[in-house]
Each structure stands twice: as C-alpha cells, then as structure tokens.
C-alpha positions in Angstrom: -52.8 -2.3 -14.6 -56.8 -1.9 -15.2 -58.2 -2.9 -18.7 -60.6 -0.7 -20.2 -62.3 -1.6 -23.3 -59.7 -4.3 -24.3 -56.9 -1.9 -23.5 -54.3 -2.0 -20.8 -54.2 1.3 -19.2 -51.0 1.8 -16.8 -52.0 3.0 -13.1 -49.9 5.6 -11.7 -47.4 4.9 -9.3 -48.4 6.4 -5.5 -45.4 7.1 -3.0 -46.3 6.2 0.7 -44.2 8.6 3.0 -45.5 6.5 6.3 -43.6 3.6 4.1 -40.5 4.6 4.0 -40.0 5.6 -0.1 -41.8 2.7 -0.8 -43.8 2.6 -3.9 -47.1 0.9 -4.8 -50.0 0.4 -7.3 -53.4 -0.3 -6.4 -52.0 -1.9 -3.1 -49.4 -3.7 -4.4 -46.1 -2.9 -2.3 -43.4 -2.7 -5.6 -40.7 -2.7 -2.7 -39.3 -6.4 -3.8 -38.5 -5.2 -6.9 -36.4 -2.8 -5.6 -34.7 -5.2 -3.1 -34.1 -7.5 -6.4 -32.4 -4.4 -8.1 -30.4 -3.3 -4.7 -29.6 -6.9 -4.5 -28.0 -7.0 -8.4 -26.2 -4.0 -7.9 -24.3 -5.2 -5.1 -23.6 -8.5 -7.3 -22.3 -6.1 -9.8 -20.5 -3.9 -7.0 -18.8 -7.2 -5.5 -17.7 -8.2 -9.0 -16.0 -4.9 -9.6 -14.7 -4.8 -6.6 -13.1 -8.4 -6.9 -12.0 -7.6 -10.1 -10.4 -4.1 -9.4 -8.5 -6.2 -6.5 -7.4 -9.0 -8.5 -5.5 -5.9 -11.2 -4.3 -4.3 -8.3 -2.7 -7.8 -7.2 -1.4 -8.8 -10.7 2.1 -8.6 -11.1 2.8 -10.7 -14.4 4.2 -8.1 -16.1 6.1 -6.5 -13.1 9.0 -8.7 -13.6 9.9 -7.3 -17.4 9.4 -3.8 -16.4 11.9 -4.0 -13.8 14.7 -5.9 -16.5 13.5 -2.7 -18.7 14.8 -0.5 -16.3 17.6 -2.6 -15.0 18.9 -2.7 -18.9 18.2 1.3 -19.0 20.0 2.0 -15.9 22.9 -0.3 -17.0 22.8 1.7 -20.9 23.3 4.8 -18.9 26.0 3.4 -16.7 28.0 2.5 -20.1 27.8 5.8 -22.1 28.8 7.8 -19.3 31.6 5.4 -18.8 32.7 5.3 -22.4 32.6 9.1 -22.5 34.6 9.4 -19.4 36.8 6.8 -20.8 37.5 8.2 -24.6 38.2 11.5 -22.7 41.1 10.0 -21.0 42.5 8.0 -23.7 42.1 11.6 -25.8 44.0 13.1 -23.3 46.9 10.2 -23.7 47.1 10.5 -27.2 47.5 14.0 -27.2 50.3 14.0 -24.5 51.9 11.3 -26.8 51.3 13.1 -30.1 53.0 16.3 -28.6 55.6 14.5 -26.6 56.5 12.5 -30.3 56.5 15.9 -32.1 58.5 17.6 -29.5 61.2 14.6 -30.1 61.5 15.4 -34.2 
C-alpha cells in the first residue's frame, strides 16, 4: 500500500503469467499467502475426511437396529402363525359343532 496525503491507498494486484498464477504488489510475491490458505484447506480437508471415516466406522447403534428387526421379523413370524393356527382350530370347532348337532 502507498500513503498519499495521510491516506492508505490500496495498490492493485498484477498477475505474472511467466510466474505461474502468481500474484504480486509492487514486487512483493503474495504466493505464501496462498500456500498458507492451500495449506489450511487441506487441514480442513483431512479433518473431514477423518471425520466422515470415523461415521462410516461407527457402529454403536448397529447392534439395536439389528434386535429391531430381529423383534419385527419374530412379530411377523407370530401373527402369521396365530392366523394359521385360529384357522385350524376354526375348522375343529366347526367339525365338532356339526358332528354334535348331527348327534341331537
């Protein structure tokens, strides 16, 4: 930055092609910056990354869901057995009842 007057007046920023996308003011090469940002987000990257793999590896809850569904699975075992069941014993009853009547 130049001062003019008492002011701070900002310099525009010149891109270099010969430098590879580097950017500078007045000389100054603003390129360690940027290695200082790349450099954060690949902290931030690596967190996420660890983070995201640490979920993926989390099975605390796995071990209910898989009683949930055992207990489901059982549930639907029982109805269709107590249906197929209380058809049968129907079926008895009714052969008794008739075979009773048929006796008066």
């Amino acid at each position: 930055m130049r001062e003019s007057h008492g002011e701070r007046v900002a310099q525009p920023l010149r891109f270099h092609p010969c430098r590879r996308g580097r950017v500078t003011t007045r000389g100054r090469d603003l390129h360690t910056t940027s290695r200082v940002a790349d450099a954060r987000l690949e902290e931030v990257m690596n967190l996420m990354v660890t983070r995201l793999r640490a979920f993926a590896r989390n099975t605390e809850g796995q071990d209910l869901i898989e009683y949930a569904l055992l207990v489901a699975l059982i549930a639907v075992i029982c109805v269709g057995a107590v249906t197929f069941a209380g058809q049968q014993v129907l079926a008895i009853f009714t052969s008794i009842g008739n075979s009773l009547a048929a006796a008066l």
